[in-house]
VMD Tcl script that draws the C-alpha trace (Angstrom):
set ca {
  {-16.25 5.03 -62.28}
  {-13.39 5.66 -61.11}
  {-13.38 5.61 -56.83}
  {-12.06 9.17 -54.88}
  {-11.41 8.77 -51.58}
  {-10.24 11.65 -48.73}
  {-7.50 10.34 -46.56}
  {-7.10 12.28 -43.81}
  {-3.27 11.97 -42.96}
  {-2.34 12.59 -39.96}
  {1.35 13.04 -38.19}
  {1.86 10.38 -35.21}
  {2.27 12.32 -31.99}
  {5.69 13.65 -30.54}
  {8.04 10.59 -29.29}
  {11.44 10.37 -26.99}
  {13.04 9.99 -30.22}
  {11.35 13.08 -32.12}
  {13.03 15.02 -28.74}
  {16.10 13.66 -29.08}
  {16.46 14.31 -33.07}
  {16.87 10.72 -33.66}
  {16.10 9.14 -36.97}
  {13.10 6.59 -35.98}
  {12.29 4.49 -38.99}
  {10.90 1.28 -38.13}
  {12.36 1.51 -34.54}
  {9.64 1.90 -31.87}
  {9.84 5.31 -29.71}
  {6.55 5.72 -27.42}
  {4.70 9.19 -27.35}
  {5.80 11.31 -24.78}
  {3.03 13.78 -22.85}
  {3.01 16.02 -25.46}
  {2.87 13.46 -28.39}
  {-0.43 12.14 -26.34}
  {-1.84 15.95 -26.17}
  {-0.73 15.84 -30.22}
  {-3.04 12.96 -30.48}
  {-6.22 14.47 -28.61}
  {-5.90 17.27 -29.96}
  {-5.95 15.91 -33.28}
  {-8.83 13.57 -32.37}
  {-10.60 16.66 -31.01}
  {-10.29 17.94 -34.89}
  {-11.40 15.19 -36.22}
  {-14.31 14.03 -33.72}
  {-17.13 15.42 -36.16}
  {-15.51 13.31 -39.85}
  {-17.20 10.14 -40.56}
  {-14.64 8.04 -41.21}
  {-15.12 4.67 -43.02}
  {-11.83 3.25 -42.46}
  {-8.75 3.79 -40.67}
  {-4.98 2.62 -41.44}
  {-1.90 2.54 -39.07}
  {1.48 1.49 -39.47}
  {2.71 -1.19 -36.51}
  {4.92 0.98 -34.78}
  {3.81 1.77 -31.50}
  {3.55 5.70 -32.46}
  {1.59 5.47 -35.06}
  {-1.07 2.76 -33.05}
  {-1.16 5.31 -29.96}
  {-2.14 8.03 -32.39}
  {-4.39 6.16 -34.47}
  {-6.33 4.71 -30.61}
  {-6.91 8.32 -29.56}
  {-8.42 9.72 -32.33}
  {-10.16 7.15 -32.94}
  {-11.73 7.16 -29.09}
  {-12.57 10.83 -29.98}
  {-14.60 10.28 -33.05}
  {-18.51 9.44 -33.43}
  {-17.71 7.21 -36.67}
  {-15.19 4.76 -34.42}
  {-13.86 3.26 -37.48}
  {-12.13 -0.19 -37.98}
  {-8.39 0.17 -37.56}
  {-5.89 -1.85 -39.89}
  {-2.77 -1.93 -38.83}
  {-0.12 -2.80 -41.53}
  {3.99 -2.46 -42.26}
  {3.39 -0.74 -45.72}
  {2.75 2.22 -43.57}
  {5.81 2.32 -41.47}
  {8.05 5.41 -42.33}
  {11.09 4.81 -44.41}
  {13.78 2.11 -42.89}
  {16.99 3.70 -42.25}
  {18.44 0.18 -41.20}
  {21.94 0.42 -39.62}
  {21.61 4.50 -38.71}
  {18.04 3.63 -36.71}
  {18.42 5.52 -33.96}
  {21.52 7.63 -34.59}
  {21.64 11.38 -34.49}
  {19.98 12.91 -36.85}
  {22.39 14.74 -37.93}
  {25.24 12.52 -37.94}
  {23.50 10.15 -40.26}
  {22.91 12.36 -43.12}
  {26.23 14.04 -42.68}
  {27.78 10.11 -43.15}
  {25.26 9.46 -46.42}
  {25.38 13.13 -47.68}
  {28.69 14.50 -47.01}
  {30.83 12.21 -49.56}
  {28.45 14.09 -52.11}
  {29.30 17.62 -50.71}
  {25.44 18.31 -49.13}
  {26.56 17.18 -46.11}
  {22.96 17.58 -44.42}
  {19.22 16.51 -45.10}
  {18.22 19.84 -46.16}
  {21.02 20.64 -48.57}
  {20.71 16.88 -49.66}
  {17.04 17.61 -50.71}
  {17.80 21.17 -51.81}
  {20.44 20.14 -54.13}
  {19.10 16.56 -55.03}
  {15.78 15.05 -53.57}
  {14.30 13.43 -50.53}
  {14.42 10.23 -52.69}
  {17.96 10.46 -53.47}
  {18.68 11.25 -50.00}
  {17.20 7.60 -48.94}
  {19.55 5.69 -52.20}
  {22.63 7.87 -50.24}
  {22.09 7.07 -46.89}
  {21.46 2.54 -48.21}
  {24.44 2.92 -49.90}
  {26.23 4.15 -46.59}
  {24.79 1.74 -44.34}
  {27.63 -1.04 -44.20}
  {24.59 -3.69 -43.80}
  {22.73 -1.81 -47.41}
  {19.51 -2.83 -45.41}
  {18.14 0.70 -45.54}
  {15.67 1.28 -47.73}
  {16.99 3.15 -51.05}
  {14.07 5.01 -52.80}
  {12.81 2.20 -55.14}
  {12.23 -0.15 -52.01}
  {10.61 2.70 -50.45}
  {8.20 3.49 -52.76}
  {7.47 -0.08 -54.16}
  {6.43 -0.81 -50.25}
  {4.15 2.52 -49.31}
  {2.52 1.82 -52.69}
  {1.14 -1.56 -51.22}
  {0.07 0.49 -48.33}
  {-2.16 2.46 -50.98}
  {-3.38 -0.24 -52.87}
  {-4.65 -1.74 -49.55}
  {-6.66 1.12 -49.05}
  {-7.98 0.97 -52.92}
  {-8.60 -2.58 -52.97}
  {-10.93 -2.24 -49.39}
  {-14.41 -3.32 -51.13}
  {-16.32 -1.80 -48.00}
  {-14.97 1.42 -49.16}
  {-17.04 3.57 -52.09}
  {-16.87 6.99 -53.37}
  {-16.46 9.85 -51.28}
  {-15.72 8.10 -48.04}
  {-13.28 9.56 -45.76}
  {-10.29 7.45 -44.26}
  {-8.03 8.08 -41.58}
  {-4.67 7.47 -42.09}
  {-1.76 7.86 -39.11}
  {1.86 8.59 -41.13}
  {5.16 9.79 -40.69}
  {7.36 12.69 -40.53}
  {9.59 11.78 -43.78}
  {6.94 9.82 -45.30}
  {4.91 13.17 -45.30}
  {7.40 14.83 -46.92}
  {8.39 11.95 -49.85}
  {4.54 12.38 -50.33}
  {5.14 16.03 -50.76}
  {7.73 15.48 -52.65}
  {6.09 12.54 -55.32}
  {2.52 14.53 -55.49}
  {2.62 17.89 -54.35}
  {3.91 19.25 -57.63}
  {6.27 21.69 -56.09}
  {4.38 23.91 -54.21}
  {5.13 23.12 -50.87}
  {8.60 23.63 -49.00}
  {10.54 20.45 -48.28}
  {13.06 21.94 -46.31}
  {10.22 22.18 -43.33}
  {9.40 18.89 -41.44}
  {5.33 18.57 -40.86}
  {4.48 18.99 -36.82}
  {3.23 16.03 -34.95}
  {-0.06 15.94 -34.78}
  {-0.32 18.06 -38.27}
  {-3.14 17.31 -40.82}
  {-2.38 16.66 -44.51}
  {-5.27 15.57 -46.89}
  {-5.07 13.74 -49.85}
  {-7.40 12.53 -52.59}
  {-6.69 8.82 -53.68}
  {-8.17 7.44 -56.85}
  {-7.57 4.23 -58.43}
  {-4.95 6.32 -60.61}
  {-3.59 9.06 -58.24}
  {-3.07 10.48 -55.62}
  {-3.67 14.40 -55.30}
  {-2.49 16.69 -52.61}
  {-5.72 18.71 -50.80}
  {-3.64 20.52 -48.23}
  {-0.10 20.27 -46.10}
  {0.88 20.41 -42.66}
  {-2.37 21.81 -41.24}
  {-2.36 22.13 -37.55}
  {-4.94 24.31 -36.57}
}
mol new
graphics top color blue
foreach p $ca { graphics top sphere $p radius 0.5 }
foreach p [lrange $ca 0 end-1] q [lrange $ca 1 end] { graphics top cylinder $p $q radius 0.2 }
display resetview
């Protein structure tokens, strides 16, 4: 039979970086008071869910997140922390501007930033644009993006200790959210509006799919 799963996908807390509107890929940014009360608050959500497993990235974000709720909850699942979770790698442009970046990878294409790149393109075209204007091309284009989160996934498949029906808890990423949006929320939720830190998304994974529950949930 074919295994469902709930992952309960939460936002990492607010970091320096999230303040200063800098893109934070794989770069390391800690939580700043606020990102903490994201995580608590969060954890004091989720306290009552028995969760059977829980998955991290290794960024230091995502592990702060992932500790507090965790401390919160009555289930005190295993964490695994593992680099198929990190967000997307934005290699040369880590920790530029926001805004600058996408106006370098989007602007030569006349959407000259992330929400007109997405409006007129895609989130996944907006990560081939902004490899191919990284003068190192070690950004992560959409195909490397997607062939490395997908790991992340099977991981959580491929857990034998997990069965049907189990809840997971899974600590993500701002764009990650959103390419998730993108891939399996068939359209009906609006791209051009980043999830909150902290936020609760829930998804359904089967050894087939992955469905889309609900987006961006914060209260």
């Amino acid at each position: 039979m074919d295994k469902g799963i709930t992952l309960y996908v939460v936002r990492h807390g607010q970091t320096y970086f999230n303040i200063y509107n800098k893109l934070q890929g794989w770069s390391n940014s800690p939580l700043t008071e606020a990102g903490l009360a994201d995580a608590r608050q969060a954890g004091q959500r989720l306290k009552d869910v028995k969760f059977a497993a829980a998955y991290c990235s290794d960024t230091t974000r995502a592990g702060q997140t992932a500790q507090t709720i965790i401390a919160a909850n009555a289930s005190a699942p295993k964490l695994t922390t593992a680099p198929f979770f990190r967000e997307e790698f934005y290699g040369y442009y880590e920790g530029t501007d926001m805004a600058q970046a996408w106006y370098v990878a989007g602007a030569p294409h006349g959407v000259p930033t992330f929400k007109a790149i997405e409006a007129k393109y895609s989130i996944g075209k907006a990560k081939d644009f902004l490899k191919a204007a990284d003068p190192f091309h070690q950004a992560e284009d959409n195909a490397e993006y997607w062939q490395r989160v997908d790991q992340g996934f099977d991981l959580i498949r491929h857990n034998p200790a997990l069965h049907d029906g189990d809840n997971v808890l899974l600590i993500s990423h701002g764009n990650t959210l959103l390419s998730l949006m993108e891939r399996y929320g068939q359209g009906k939720y609006d791209l051009s509006v980043r999830p909150a830190n902290g936020s609760l998304t829930k998804l359904r994974l089967t050894d087939q799919d992955i469905q889309v529950l609900s987006y961006n949930q914060k209260d």
